[in-house]
N, CA, C and O atoms as a Maestro MAE file, in Angstrom:
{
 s_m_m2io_version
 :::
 2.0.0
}

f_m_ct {
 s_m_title
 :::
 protein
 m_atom[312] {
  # First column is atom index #
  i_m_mmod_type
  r_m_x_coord
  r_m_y_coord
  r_m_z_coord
  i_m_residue_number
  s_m_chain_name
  s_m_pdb_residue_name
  s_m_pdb_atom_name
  i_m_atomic_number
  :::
  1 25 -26.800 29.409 19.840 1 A "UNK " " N  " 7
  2 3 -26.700 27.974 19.977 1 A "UNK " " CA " 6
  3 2 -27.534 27.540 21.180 1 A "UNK " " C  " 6
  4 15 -27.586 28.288 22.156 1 A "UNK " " O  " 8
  5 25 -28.186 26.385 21.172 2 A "UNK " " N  " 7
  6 3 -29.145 25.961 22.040 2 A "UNK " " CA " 6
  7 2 -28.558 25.054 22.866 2 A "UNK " " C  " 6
  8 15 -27.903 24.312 22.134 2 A "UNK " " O  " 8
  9 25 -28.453 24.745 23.903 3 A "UNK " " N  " 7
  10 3 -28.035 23.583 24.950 3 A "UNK " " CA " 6
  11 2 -28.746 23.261 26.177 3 A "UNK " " C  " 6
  12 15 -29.089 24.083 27.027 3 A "UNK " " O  " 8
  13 25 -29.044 21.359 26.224 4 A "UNK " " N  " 7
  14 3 -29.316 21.057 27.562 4 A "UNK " " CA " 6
  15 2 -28.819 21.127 28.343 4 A "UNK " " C  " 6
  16 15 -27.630 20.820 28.266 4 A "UNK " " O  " 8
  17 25 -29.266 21.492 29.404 5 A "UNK " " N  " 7
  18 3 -28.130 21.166 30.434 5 A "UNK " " CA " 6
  19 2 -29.113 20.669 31.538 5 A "UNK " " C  " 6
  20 15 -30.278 21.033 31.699 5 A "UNK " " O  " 8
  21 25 -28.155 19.449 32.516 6 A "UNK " " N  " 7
  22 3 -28.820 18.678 33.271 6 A "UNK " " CA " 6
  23 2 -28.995 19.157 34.812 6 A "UNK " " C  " 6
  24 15 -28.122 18.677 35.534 6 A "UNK " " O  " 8
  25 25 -29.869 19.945 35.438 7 A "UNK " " N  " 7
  26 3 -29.890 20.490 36.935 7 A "UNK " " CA " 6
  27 2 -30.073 19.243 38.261 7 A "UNK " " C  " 6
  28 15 -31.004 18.441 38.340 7 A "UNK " " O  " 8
  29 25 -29.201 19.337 38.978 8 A "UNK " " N  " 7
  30 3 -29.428 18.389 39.945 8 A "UNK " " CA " 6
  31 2 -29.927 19.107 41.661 8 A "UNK " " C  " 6
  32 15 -29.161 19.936 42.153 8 A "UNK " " O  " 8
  33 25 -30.662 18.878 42.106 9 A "UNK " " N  " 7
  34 3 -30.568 19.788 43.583 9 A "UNK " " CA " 6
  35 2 -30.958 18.228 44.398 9 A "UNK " " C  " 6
  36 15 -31.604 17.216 44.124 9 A "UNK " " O  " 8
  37 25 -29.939 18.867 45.817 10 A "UNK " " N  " 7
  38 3 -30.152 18.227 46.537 10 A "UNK " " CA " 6
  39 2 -29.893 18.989 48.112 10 A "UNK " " C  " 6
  40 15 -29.045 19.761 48.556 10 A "UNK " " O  " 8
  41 25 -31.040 18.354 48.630 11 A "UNK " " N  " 7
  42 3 -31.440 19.133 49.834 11 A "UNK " " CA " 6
  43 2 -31.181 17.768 51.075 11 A "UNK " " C  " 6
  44 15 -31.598 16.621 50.921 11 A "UNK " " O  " 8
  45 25 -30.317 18.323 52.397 12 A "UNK " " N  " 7
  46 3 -29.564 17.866 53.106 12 A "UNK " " CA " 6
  47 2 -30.678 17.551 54.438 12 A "UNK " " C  " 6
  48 15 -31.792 18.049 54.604 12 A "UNK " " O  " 8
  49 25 -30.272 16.991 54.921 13 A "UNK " " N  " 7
  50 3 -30.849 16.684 56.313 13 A "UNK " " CA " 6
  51 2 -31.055 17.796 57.329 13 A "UNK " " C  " 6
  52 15 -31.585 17.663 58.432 13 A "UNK " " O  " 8
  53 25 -30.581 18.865 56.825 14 A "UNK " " N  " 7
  54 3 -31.168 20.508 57.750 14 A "UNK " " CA " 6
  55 2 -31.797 21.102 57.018 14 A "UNK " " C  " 6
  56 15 -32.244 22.118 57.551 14 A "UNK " " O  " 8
  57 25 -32.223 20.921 55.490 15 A "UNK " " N  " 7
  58 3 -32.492 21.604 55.112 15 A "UNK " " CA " 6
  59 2 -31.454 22.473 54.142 15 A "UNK " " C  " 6
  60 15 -32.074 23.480 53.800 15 A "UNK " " O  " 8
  61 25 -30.530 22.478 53.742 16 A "UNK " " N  " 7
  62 3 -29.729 22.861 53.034 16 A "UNK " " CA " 6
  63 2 -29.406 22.632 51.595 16 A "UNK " " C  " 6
  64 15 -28.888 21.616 51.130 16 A "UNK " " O  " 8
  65 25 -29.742 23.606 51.008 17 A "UNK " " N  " 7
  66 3 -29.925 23.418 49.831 17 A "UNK " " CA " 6
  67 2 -28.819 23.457 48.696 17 A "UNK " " C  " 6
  68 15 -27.798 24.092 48.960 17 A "UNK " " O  " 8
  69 25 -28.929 22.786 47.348 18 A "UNK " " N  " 7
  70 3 -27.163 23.090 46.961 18 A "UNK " " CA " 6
  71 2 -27.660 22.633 44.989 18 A "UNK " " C  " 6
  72 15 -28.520 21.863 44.562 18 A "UNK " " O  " 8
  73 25 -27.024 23.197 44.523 19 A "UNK " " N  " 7
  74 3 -27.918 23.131 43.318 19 A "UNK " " CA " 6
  75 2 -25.990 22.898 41.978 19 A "UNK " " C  " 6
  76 15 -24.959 23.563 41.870 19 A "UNK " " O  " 8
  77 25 -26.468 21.741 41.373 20 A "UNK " " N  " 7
  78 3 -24.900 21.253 40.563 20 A "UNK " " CA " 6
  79 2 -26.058 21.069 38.735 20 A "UNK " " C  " 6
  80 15 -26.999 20.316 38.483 20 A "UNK " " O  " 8
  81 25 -25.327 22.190 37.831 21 A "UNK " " N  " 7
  82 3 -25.818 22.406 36.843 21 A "UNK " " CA " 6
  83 2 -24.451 21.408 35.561 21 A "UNK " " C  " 6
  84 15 -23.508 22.144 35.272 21 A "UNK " " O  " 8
  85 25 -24.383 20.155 34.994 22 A "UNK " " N  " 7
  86 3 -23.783 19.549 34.080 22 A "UNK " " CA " 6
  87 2 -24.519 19.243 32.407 22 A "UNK " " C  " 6
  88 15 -25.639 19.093 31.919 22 A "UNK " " O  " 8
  89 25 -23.247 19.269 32.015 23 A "UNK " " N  " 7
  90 3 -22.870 19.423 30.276 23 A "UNK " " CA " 6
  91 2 -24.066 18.341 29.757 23 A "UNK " " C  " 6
  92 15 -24.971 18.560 28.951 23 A "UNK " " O  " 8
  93 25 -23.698 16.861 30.635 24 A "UNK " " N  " 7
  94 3 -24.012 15.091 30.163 24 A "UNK " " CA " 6
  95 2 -25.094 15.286 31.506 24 A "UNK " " C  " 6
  96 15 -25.422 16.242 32.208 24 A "UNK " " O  " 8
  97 25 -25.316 14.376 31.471 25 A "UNK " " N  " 7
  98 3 -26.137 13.839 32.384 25 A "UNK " " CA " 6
  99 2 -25.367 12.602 33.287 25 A "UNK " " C  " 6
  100 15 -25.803 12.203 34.366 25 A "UNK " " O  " 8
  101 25 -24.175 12.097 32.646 26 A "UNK " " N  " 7
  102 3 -23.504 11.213 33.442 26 A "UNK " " CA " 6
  103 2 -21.966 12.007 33.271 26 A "UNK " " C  " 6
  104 15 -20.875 11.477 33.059 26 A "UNK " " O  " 8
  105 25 -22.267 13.343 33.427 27 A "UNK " " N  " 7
  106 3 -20.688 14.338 34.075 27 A "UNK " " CA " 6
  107 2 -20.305 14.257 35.771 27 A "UNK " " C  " 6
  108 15 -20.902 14.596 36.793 27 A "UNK " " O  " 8
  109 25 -19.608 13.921 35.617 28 A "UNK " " N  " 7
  110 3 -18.793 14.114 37.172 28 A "UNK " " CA " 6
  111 2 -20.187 14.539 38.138 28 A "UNK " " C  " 6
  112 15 -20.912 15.499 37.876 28 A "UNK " " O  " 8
  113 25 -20.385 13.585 39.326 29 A "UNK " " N  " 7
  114 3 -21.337 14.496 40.652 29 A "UNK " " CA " 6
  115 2 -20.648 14.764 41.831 29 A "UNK " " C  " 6
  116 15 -21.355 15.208 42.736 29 A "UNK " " O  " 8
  117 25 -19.257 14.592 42.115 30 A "UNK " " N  " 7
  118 3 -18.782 14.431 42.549 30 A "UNK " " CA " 6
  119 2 -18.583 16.006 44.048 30 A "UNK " " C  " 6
  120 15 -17.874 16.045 45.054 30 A "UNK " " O  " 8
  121 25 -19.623 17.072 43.444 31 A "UNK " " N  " 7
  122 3 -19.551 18.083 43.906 31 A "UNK " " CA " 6
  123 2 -20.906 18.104 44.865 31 A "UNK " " C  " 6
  124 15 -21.236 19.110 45.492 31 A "UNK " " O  " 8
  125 25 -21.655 16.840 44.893 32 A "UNK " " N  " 7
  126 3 -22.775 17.257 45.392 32 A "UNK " " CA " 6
  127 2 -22.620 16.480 47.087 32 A "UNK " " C  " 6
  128 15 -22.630 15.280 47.357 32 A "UNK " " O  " 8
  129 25 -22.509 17.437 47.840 33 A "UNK " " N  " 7
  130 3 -22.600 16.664 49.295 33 A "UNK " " CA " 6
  131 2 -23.974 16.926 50.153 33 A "UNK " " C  " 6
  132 15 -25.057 17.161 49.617 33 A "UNK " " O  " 8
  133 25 -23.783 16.857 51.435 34 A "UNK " " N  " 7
  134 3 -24.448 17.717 52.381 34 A "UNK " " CA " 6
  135 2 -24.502 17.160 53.986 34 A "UNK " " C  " 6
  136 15 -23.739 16.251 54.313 34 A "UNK " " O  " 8
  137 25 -25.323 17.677 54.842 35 A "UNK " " N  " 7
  138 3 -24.988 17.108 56.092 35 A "UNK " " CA " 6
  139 2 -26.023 16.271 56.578 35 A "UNK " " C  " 6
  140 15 -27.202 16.561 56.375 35 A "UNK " " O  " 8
  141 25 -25.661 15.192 57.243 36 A "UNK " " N  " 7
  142 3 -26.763 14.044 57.991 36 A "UNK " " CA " 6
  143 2 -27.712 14.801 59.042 36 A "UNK " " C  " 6
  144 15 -27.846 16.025 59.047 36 A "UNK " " O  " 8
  145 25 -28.242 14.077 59.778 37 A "UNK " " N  " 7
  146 3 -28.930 14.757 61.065 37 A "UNK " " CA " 6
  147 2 -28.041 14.605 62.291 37 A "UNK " " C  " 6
  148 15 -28.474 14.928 63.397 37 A "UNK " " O  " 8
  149 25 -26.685 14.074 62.111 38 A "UNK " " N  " 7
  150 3 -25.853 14.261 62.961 38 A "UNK " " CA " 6
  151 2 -24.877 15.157 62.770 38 A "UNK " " C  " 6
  152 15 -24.189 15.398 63.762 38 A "UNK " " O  " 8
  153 25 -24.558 15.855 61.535 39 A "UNK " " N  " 7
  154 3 -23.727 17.252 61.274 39 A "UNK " " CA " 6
  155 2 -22.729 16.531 60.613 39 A "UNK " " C  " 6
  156 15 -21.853 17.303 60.223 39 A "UNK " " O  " 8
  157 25 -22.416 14.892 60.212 40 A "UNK " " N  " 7
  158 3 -21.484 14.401 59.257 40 A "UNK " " CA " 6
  159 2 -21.441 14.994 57.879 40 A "UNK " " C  " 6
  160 15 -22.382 14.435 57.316 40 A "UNK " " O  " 8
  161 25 -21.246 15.279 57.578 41 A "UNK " " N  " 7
  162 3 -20.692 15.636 55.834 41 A "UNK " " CA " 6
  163 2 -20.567 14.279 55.068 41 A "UNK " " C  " 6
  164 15 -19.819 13.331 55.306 41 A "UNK " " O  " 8
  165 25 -21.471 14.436 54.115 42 A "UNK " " N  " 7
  166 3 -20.946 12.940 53.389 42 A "UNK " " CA " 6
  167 2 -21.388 13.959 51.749 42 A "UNK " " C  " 6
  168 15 -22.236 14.816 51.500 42 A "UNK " " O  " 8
  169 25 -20.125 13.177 50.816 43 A "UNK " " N  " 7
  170 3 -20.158 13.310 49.711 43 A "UNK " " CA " 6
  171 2 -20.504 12.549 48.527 43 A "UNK " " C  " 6
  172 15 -20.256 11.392 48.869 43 A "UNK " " O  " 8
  173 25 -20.893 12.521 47.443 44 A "UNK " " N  " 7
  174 3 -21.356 11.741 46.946 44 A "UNK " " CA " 6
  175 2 -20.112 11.994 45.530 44 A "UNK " " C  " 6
  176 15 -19.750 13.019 44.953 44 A "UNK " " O  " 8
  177 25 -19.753 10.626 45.371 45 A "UNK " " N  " 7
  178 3 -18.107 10.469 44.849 45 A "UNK " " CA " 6
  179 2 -17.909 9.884 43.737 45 A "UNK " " C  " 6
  180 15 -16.881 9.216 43.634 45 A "UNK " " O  " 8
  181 25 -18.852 9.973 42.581 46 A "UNK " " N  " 7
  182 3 -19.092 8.844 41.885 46 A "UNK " " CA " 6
  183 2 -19.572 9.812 40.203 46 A "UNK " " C  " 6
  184 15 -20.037 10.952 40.187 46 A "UNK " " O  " 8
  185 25 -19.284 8.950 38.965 47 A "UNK " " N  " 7
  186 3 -19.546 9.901 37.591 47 A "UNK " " CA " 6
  187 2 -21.018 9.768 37.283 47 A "UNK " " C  " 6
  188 15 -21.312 10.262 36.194 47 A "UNK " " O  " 8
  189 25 -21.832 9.334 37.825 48 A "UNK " " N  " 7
  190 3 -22.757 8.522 37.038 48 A "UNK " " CA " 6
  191 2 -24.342 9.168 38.547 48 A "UNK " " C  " 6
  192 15 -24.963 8.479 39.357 48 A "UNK " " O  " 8
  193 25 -24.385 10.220 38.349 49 A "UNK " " N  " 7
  194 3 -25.450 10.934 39.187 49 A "UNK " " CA " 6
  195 2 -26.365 10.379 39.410 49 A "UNK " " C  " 6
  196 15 -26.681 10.261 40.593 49 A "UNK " " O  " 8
  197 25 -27.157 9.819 38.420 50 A "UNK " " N  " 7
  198 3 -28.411 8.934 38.244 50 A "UNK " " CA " 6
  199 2 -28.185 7.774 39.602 50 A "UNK " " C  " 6
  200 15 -29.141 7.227 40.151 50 A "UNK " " O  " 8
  201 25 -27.273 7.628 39.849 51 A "UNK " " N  " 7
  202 3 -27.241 6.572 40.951 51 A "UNK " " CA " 6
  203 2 -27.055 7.562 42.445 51 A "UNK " " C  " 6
  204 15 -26.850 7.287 43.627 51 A "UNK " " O  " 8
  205 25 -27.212 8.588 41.815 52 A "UNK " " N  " 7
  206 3 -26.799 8.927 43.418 52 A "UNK " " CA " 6
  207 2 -28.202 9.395 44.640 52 A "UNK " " C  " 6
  208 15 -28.111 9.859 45.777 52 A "UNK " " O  " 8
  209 25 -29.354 9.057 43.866 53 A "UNK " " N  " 7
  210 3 -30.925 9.010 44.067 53 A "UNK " " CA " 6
  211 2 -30.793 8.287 45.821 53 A "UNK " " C  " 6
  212 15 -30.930 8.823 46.921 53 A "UNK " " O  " 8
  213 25 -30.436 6.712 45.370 54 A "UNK " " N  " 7
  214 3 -30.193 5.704 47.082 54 A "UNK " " CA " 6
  215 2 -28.898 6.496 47.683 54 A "UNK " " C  " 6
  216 15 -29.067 6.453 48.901 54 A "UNK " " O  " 8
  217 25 -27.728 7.174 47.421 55 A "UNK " " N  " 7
  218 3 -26.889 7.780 48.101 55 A "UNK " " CA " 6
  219 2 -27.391 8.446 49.123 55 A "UNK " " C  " 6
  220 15 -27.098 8.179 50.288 55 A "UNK " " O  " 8
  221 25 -28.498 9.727 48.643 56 A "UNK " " N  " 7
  222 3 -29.215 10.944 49.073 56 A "UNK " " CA " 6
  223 2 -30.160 10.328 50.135 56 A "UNK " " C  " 6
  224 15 -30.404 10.769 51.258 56 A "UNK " " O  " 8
  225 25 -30.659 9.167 49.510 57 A "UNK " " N  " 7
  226 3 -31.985 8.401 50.364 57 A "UNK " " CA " 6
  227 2 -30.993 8.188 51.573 57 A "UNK " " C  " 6
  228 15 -31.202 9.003 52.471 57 A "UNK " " O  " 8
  229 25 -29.956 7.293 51.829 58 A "UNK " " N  " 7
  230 3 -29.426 6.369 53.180 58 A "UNK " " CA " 6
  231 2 -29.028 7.628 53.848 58 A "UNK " " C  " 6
  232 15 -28.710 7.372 55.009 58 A "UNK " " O  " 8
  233 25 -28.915 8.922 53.565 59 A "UNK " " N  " 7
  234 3 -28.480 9.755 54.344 59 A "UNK " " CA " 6
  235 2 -29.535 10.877 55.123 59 A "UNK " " C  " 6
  236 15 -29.334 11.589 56.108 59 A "UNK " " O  " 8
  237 25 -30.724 10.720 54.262 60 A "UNK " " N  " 7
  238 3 -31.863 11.322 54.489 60 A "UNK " " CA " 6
  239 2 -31.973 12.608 54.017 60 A "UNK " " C  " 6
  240 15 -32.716 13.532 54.347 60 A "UNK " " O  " 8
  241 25 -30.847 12.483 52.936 61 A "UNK " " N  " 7
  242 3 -31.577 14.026 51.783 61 A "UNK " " CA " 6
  243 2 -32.342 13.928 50.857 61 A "UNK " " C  " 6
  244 15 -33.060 12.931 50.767 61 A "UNK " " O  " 8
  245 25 -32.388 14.965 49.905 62 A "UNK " " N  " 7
  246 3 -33.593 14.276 48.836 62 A "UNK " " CA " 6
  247 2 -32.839 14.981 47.708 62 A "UNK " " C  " 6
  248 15 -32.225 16.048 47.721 62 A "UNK " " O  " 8
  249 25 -33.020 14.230 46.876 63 A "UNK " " N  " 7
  250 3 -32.225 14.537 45.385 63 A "UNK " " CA " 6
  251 2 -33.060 14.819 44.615 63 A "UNK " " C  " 6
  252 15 -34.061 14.120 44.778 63 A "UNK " " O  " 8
  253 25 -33.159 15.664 43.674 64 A "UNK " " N  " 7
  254 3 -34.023 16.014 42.738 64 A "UNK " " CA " 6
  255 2 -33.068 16.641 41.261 64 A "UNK " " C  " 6
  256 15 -32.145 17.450 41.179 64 A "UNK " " O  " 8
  257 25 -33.576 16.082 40.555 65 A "UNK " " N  " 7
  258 3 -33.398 16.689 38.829 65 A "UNK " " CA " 6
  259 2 -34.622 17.007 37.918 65 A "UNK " " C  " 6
  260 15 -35.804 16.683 38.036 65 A "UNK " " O  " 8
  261 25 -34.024 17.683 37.049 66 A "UNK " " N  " 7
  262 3 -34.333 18.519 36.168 66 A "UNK " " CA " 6
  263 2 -33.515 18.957 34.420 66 A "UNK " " C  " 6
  264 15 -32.373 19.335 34.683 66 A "UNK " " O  " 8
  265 25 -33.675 18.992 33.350 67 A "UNK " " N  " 7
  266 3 -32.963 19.708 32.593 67 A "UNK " " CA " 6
  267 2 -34.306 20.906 31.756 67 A "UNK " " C  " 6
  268 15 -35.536 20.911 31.807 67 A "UNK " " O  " 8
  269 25 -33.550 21.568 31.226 68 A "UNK " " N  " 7
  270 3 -33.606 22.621 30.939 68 A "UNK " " CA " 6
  271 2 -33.235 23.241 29.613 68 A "UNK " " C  " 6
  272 15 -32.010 23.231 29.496 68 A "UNK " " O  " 8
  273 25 -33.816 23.752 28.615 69 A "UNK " " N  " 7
  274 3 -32.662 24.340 26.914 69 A "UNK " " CA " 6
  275 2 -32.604 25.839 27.134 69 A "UNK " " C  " 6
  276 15 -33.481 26.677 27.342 69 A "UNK " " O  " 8
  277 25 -31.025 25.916 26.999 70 A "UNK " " N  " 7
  278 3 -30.768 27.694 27.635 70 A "UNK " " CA " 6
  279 2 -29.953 27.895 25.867 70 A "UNK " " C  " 6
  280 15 -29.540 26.988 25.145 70 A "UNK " " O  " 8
  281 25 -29.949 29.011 25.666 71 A "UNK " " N  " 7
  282 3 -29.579 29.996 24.737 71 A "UNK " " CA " 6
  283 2 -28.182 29.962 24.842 71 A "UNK " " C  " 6
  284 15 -27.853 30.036 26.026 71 A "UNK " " O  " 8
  285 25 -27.110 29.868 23.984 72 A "UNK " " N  " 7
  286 3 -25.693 30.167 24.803 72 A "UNK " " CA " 6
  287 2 -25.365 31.223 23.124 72 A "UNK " " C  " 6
  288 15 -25.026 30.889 21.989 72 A "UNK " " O  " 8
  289 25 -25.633 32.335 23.668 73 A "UNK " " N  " 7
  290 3 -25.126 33.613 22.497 73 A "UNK " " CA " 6
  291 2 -23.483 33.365 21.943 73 A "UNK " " C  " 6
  292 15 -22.744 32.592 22.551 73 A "UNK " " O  " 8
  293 25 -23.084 34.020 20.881 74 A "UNK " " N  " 7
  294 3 -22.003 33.520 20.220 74 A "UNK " " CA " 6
  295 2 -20.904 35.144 21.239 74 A "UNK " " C  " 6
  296 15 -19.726 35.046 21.582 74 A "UNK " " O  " 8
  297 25 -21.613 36.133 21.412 75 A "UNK " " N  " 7
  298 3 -20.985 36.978 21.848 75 A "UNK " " CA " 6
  299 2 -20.267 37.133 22.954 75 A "UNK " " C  " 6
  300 15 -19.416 37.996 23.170 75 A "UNK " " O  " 8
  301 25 -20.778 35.927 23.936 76 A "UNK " " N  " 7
  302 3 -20.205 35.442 24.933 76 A "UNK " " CA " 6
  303 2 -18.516 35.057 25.409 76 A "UNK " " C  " 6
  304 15 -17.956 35.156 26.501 76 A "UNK " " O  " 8
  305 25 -17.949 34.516 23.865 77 A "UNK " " N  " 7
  306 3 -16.729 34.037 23.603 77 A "UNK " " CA " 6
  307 2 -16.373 35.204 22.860 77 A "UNK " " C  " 6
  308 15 -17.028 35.869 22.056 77 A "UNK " " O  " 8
  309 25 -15.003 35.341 23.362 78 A "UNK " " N  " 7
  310 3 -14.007 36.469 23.181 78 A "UNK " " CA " 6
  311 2 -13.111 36.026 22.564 78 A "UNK " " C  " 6
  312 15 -12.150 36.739 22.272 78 A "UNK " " O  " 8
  :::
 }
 m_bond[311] {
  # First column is bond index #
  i_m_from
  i_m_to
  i_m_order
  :::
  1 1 2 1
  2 2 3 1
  3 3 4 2
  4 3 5 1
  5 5 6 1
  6 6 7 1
  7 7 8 2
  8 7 9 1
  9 9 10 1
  10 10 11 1
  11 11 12 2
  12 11 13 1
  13 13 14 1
  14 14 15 1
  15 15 16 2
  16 15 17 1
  17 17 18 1
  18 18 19 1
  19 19 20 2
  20 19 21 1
  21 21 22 1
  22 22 23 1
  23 23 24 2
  24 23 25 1
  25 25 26 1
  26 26 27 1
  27 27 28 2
  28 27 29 1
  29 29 30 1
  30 30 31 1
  31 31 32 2
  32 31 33 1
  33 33 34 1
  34 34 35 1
  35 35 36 2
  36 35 37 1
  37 37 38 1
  38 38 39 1
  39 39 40 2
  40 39 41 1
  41 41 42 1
  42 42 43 1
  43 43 44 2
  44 43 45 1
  45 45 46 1
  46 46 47 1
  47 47 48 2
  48 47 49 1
  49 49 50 1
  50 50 51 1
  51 51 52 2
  52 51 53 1
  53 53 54 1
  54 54 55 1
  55 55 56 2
  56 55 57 1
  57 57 58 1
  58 58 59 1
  59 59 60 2
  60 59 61 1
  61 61 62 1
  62 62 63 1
  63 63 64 2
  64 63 65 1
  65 65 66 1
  66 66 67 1
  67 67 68 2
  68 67 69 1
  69 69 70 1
  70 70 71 1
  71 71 72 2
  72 71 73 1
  73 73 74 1
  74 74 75 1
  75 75 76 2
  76 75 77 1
  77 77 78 1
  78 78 79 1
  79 79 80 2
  80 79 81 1
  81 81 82 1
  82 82 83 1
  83 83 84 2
  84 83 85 1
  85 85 86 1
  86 86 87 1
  87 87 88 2
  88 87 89 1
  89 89 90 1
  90 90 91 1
  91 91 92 2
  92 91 93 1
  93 93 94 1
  94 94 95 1
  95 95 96 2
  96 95 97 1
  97 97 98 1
  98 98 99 1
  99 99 100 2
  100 99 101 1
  101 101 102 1
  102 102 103 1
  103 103 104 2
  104 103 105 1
  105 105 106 1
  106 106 107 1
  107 107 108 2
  108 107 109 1
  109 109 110 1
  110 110 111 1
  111 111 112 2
  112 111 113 1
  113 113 114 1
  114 114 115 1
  115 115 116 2
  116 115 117 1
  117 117 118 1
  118 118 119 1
  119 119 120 2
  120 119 121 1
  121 121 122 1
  122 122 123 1
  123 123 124 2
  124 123 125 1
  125 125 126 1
  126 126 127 1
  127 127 128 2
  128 127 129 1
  129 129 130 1
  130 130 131 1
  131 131 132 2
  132 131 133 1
  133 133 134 1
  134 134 135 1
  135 135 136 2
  136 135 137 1
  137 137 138 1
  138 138 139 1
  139 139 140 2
  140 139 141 1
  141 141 142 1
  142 142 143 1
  143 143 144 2
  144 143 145 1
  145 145 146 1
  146 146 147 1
  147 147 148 2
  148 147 149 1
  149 149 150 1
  150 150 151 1
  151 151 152 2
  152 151 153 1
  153 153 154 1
  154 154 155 1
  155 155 156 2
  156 155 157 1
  157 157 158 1
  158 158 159 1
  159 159 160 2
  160 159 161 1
  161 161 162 1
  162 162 163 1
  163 163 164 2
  164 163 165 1
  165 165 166 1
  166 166 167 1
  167 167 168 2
  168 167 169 1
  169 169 170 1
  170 170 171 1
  171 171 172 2
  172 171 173 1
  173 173 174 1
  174 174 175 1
  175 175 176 2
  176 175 177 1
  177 177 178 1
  178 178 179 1
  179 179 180 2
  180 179 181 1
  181 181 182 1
  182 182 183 1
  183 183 184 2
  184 183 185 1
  185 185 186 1
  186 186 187 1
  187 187 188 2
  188 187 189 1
  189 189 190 1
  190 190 191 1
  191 191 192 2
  192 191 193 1
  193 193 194 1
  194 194 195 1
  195 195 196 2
  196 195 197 1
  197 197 198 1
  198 198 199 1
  199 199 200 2
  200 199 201 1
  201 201 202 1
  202 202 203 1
  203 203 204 2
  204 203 205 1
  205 205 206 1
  206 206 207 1
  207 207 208 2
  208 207 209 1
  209 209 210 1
  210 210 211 1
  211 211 212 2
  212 211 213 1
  213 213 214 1
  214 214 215 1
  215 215 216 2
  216 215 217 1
  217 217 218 1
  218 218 219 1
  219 219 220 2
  220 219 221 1
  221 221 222 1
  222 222 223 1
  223 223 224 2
  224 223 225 1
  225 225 226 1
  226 226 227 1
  227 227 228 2
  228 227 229 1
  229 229 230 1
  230 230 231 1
  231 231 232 2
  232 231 233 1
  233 233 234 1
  234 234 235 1
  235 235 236 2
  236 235 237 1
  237 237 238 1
  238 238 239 1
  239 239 240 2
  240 239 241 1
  241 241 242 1
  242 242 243 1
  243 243 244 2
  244 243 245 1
  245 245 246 1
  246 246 247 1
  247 247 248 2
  248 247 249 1
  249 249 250 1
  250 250 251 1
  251 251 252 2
  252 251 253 1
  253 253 254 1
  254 254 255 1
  255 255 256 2
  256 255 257 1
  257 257 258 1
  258 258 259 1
  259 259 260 2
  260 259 261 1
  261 261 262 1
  262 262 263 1
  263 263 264 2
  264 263 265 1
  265 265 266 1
  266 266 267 1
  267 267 268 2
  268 267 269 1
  269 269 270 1
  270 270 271 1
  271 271 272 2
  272 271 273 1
  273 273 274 1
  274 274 275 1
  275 275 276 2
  276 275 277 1
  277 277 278 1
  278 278 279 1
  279 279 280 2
  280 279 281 1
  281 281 282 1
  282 282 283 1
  283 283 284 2
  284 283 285 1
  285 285 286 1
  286 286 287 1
  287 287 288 2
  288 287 289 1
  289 289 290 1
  290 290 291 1
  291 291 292 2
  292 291 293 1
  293 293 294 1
  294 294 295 1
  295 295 296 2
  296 295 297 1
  297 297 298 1
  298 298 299 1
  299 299 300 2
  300 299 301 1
  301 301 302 1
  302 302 303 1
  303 303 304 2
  304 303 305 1
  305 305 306 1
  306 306 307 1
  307 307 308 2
  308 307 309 1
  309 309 310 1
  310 310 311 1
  311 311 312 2
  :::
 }
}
């Protein structure tokens, strides 16, 4: 069976890199954070990723996407 799946990376104000792989393209982002140039942690809290482009910007990370068609074998499921 063939499936997209939607890759999001986003790279933090040190340099820190963090990579969130979803089903939709508007699945939960709710996992993607990182740190300012002051060492704050800010998260990005919201279903709808595509918006989280100006989130990444006001904090001074950089967001980047991607999808991808991966193989998902039937032998996998038990």
């Amino acid at each position: 069976m063939k499936k997209t799946i939607y890759i999001y990376r986003i790279t933090d104000a040190h340099g820190t890199q963090m990579v969130c792989i979803l089903n939709e393209s508007n699945d939960t982002g709710g996992i993607l954070f990182g740190y300012d140039s002051n060492g704050v942690c800010h998260q990005y809290d919201s279903y709808e990723l595509y918006h989280a482009y100006e989130w990444a910007e006001k904090w001074g990370f950089k967001l980047e996407s991607g999808t991808m068609e991966i193989e998902i074998p039937d032998d996998i499921f038990k």
